[in-house]
LOBA-381742 format. One record per residue: x, y, z of N, C-alpha, C in turn. Coordinates in steps of 0.001 Angstrom, whole numbers, plus 524288, in hexadecimal, padded with zeros to 5 digits. Atoms other than C-alpha are relative to their C-alpha. Example, Ala and Ser with C-alpha at 12.3 -4.5 7.8 and 13.67 -1.06 7.14 Angstrom:
2
8037A7FB5A800008300C7EE6C81E7880384804B080000;7FCCC7FB5A7FFC4835667FBDC81BE47FCFE80442802DA;
This chain:
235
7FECD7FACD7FDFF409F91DB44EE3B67FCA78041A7FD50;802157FCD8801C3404511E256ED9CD7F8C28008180013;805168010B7FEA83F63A1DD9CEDD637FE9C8024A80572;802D37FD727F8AF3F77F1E1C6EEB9A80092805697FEFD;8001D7FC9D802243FCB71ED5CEE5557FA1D804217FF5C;804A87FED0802D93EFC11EFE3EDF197FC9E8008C80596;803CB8008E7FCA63E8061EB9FEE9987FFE3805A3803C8;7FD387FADD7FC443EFF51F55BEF2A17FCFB805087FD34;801E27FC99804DD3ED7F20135EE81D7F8BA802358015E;805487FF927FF033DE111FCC5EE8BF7FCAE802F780571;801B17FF7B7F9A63DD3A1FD3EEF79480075804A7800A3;7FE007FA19800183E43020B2DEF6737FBEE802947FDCA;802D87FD37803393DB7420F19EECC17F82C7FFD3802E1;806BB7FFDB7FCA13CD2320AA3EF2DB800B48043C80700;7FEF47FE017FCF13D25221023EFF308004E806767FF68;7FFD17FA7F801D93D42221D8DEF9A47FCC1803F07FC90;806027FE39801EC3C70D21E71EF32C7FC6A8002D80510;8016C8017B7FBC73C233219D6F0040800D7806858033A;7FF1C7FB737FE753C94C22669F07467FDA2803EF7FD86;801317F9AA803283C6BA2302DEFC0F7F875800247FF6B;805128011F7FE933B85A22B6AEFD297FCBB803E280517;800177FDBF7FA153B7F422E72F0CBE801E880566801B3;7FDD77FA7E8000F3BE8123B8DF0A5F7FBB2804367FD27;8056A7FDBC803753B34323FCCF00DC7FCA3800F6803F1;8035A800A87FE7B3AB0223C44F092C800038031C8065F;7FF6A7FDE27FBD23B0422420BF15777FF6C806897FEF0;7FF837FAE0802733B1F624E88F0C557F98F802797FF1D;802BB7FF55801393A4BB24D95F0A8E7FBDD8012180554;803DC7FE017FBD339D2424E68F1745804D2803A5803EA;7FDCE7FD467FDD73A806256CCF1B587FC02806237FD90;803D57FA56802063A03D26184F10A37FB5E7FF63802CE;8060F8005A7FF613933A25CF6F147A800348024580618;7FFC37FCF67F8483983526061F25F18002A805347FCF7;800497F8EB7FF3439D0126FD2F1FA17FA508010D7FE48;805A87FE82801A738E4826F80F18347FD377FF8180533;803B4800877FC57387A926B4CF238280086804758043B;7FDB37FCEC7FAFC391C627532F2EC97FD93805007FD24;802247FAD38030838DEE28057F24B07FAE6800B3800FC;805B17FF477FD813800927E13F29147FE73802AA80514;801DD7FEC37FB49382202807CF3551801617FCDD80408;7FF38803F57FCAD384CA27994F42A17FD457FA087FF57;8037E803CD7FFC93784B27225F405B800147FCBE7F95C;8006B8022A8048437C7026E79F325E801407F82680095;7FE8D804717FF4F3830B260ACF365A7FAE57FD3A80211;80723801027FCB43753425DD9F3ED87FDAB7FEAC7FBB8;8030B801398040336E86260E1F333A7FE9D7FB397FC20;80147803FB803EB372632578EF2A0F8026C7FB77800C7;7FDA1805967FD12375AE24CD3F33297F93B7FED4800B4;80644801497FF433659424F1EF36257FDF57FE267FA70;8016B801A0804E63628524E86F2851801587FB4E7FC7B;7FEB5805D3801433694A242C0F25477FDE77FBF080310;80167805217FC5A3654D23BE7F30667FA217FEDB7FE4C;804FA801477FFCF356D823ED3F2C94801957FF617F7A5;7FEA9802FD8056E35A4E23A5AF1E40800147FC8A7FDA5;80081804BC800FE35DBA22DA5F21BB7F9037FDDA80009;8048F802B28001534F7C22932F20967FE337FAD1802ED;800D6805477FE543510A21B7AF23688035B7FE7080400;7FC467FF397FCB53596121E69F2EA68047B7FAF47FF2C;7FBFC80422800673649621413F2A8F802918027D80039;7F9D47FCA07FC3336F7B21FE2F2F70802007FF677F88E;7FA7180069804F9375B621E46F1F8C7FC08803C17FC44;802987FE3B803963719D225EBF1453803047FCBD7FAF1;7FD15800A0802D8377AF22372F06777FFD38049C7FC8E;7FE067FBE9800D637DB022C7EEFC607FC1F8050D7FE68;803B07FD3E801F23729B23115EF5867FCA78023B80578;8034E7FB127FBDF36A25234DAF0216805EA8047D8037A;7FE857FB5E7FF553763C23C3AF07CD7FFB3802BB7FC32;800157FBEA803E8377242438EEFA777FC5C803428008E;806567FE887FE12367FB244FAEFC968003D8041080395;801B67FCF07FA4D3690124AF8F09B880488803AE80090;7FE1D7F9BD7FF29372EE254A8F07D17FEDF803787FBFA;8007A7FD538044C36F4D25924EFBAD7FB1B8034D80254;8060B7FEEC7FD883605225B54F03758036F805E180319;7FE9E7FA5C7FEA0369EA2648CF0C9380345804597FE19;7FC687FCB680315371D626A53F013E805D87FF988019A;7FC98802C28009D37BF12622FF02FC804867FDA57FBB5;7FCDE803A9805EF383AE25CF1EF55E802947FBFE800F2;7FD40804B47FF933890C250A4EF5907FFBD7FD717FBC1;8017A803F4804A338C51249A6EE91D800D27FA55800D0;7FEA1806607FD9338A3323A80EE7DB804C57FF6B80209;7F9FA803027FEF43996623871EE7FD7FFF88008480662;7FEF97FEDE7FA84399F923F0FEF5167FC2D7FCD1804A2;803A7800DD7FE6238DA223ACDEF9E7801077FB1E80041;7FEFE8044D8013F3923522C32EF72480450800DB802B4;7FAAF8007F7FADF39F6D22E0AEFEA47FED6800E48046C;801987FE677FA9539752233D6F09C17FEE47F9918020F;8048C803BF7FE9238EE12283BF097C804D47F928802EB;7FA0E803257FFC439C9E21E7CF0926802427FEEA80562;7FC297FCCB7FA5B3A56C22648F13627FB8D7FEB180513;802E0801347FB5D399E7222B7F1D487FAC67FC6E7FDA9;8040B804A2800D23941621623F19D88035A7FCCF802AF;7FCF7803C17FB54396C720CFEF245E7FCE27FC827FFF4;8011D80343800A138ECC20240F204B7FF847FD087FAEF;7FDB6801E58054A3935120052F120F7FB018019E7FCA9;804B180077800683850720232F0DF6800438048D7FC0E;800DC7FAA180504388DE20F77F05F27FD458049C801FD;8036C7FBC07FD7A3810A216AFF0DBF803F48036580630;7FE167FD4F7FB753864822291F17727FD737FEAA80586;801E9801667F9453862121F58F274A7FD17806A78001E;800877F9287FF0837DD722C46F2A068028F801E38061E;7FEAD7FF8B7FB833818422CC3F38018074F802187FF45;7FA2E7FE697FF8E3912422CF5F34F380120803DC7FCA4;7FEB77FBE68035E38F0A2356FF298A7FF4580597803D2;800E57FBAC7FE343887123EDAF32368051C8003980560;7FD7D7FF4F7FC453929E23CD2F3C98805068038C7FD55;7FBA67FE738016939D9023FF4F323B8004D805F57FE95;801D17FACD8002C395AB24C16F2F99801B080491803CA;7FF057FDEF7FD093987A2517FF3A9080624803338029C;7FC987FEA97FF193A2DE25C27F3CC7803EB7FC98804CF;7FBD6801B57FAE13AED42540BF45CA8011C805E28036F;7FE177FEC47FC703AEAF2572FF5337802907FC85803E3;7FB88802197FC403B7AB2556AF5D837FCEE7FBAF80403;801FC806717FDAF3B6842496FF67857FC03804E7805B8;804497FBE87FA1B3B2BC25692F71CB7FADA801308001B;806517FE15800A63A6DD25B2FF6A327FE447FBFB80053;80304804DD8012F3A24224D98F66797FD8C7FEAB807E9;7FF44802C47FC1E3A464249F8F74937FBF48044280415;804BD800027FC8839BA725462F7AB37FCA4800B67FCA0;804418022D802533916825311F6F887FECD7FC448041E;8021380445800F9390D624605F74347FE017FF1380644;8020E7FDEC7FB6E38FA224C47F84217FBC08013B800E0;8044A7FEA380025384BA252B7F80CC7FB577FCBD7FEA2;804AB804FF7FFF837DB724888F7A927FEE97FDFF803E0;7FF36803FA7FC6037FE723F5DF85C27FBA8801658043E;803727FD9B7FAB3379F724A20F8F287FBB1800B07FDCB;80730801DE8017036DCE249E1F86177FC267FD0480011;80187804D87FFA136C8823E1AF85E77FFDE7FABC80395;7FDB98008F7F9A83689C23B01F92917FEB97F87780136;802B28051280143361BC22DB5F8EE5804637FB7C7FE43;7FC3D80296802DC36E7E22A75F890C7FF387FAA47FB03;80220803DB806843680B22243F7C1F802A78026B7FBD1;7FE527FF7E8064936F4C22A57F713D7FD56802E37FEED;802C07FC7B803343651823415F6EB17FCF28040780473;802A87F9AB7FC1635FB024071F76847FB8A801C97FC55;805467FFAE800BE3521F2414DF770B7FDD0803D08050C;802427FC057FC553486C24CD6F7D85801077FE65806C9;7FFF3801667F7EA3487E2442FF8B238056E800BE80157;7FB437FFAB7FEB63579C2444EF8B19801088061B80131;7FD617FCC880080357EA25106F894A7FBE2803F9803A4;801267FE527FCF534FCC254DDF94D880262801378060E;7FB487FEF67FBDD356C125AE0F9FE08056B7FFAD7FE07;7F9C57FF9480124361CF25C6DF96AC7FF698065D7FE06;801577FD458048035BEC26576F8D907FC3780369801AC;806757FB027FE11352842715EF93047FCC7803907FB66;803057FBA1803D634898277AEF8A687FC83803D4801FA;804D47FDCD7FD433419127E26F947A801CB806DA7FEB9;7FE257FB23800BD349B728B14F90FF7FEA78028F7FAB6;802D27FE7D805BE3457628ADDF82FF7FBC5803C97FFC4;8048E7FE11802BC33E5C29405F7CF47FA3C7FFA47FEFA;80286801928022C334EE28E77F775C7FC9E7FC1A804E6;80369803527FBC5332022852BF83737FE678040D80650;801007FA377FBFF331472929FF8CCD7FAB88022F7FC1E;8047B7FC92800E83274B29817F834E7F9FC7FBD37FFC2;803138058F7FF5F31ECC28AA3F83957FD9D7FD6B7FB44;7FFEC80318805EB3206A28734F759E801E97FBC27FDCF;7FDDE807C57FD473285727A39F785B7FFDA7FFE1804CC;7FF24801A37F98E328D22727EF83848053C7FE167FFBA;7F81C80030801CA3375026E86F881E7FFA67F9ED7FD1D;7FE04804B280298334E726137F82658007E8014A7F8B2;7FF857FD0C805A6333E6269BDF743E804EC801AE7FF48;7FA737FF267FEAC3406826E01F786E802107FE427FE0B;7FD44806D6800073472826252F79CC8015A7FDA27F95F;800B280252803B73420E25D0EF6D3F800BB802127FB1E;7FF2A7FC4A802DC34631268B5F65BF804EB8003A80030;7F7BF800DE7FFA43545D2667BF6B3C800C47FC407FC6C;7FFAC8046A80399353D325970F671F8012E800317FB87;8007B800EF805C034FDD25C89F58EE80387803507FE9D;7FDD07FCB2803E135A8E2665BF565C805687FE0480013;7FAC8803E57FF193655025AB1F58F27FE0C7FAEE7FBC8;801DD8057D801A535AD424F15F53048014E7FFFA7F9D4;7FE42802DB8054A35D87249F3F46077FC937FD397FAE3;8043C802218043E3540C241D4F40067F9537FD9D802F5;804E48005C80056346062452EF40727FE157FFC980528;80313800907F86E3444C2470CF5035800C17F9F28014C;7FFAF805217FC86348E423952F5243804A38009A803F2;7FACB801D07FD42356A323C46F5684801A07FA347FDA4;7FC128048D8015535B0322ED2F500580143800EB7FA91;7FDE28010F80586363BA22A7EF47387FE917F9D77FEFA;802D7806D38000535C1421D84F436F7FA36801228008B;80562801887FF8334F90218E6F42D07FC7C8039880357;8036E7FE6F7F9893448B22183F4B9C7FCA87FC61801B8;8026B804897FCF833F0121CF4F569D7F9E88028780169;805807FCCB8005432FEA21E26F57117FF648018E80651;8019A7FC737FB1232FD3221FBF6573805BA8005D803CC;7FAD67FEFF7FDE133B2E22590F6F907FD1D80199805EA;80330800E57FAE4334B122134F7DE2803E7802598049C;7FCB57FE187FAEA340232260DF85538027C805DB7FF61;7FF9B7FA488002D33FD823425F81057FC1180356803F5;805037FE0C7FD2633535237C9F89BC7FB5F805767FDEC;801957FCB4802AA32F5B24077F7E7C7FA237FBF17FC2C;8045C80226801E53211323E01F77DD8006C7FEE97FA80;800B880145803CC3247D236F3F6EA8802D87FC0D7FC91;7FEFE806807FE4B3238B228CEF6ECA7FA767FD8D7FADE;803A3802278049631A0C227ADF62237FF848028A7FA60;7FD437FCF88038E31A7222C02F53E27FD5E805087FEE3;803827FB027FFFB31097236C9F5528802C580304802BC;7FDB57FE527FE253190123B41F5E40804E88030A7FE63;7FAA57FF0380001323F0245C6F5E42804A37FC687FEDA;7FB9E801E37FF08330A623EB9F59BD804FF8041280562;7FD1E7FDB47FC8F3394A23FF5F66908072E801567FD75;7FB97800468026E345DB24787F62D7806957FE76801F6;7FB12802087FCD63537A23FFCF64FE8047B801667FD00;7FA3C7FF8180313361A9242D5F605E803947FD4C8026F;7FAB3805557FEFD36D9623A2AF607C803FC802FD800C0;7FA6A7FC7F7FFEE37B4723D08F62F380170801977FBE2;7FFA37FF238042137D8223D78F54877FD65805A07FEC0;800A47FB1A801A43741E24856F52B48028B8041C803A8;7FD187FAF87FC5C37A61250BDF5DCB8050C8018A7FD3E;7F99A7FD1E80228387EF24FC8F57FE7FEBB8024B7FADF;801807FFA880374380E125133F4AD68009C808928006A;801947FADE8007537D2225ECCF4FAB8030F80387802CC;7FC4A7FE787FC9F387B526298F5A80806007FFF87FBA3;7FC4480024802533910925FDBF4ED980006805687FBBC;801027F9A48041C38CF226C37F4607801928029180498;7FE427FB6D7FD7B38E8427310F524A804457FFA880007;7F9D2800608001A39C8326F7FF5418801ED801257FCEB;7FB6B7FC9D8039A3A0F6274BAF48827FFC5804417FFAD;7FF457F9847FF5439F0428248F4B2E8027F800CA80541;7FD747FEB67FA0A3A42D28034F59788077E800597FEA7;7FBF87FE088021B3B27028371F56F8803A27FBF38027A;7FC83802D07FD6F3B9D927CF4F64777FBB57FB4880196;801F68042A7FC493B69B26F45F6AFC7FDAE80285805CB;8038B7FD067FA553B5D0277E9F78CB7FB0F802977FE28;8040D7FD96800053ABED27F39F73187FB0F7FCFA7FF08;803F1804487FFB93A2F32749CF6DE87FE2E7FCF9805FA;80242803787FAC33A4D926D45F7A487FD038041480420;7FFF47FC497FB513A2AB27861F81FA7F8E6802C57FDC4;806278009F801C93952327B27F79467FC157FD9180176;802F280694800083905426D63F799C7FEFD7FFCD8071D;7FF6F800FA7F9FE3939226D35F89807FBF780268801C9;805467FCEF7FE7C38C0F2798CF8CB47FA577FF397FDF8;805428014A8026F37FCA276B0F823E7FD617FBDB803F7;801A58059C7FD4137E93267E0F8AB580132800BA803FD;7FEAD801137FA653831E26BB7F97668041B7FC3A8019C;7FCA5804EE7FF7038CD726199F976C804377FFB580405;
């Protein structure tokens, strides 16, 4: 009795380092979302872009020391302890190393199933190719630049446009991916299918919510977001 006792006790006890662990750690990119919302709408964007172009060796994980690294770069603080529970609380392959993808997901102010749900409208209608990523050709006859500025005075053309939308959603380095780049992208119908070439710019669903999610926290009601998001996409 007094052995299961113990055992019992143990189980209680790892279990409750386990929680108070995951509470740190939740406490902790809870500061790092008000640092980032204090930036600005585009603060969450920001340093969902900056991480993504961080990972180097695109394997999606960092470990503790490069997050420390990379917020400290945006004046960030994070001490090891914390920085090591981050790395914990979202390691999903035991490996010690943070998932970057779920970290950056957890980053992200919670919204409702309404916003998420026409975020994920709008994508859909961008993405007319339906592959997962909205690229300049998708976003022809969705997307007009002929009203622009800049393409009225004959200082871009509308495909400058386009590719200027693109980059103020893209993420890492004008690829649009999260993974490996791909040295050419034949079904964009954009020049540039060699490495001399323009990288063509693509964004994922990830970066949309990435960046549609800073906006949502200044939007106050769900009608009003939806009712934003609807009119911006036509939806």
């Amino acid at each position: 009795m007094h052995r299961n006792q113990l055992k019992s006790q143990r189980s209680q006890s790892g279990s409750s380092q386990a929680k108070c662990s995951m509470d740190a750690a939740d406490a902790t990119v809870e500061k790092l979302r008000e640092q980032c919302l204090a930036r600005g709408a585009s603060g969450i964007q920001g340093l969902a872009r900056f991480f993504r172009r961080l990972d180097r060796d695109r394997n999606r994980s960092l470990d503790a020391a490069e997050l420390q690294r990379g917020l400290a770069e945006l004046g960030m603080a994070l001490g090891e302890a914390e920085a090591q529970a981050v790395c914990r609380r979202w390691d999903r392959d035991g490996s010690g190393t943070l998932d970057l993808e779920e970290f950056l997901r957890a980053l992200r102010p919670p919204m409702s199933h309404a916003r998420e749900a026409v975020i994920a409208a709008a994508f859909a209608k961008l993405d007319r190719s339906g592959d997962g990523v909205v690229t300049v050709e998708d976003l022809r006859g969705v997307y007009s630049g002929r009203a622009h500025p800049k393409v009225r005075s004959g200082e871009w053309t509308e495909e400058e446009v386009l590719r200027h939308f693109l980059d103020s959603f893209d993420s890492s380095d004008k690829d649009g991916q999260v993974g490996p780049p791909r040295p050419s992208f034949p079904h964009c119908g954009c020049p540039c299918l060699g490495p001399s070439q323009p990288v063509c710019p693509q964004v994922t669903l990830a970066e949309f919510q990435d960046y549609y999610s800073g906006v949502s926290a200044s939007v106050d009601t769900d009608e009003e977001f939806v009712s934003m998001v609807t009119r911006a996409w036509g939806l």
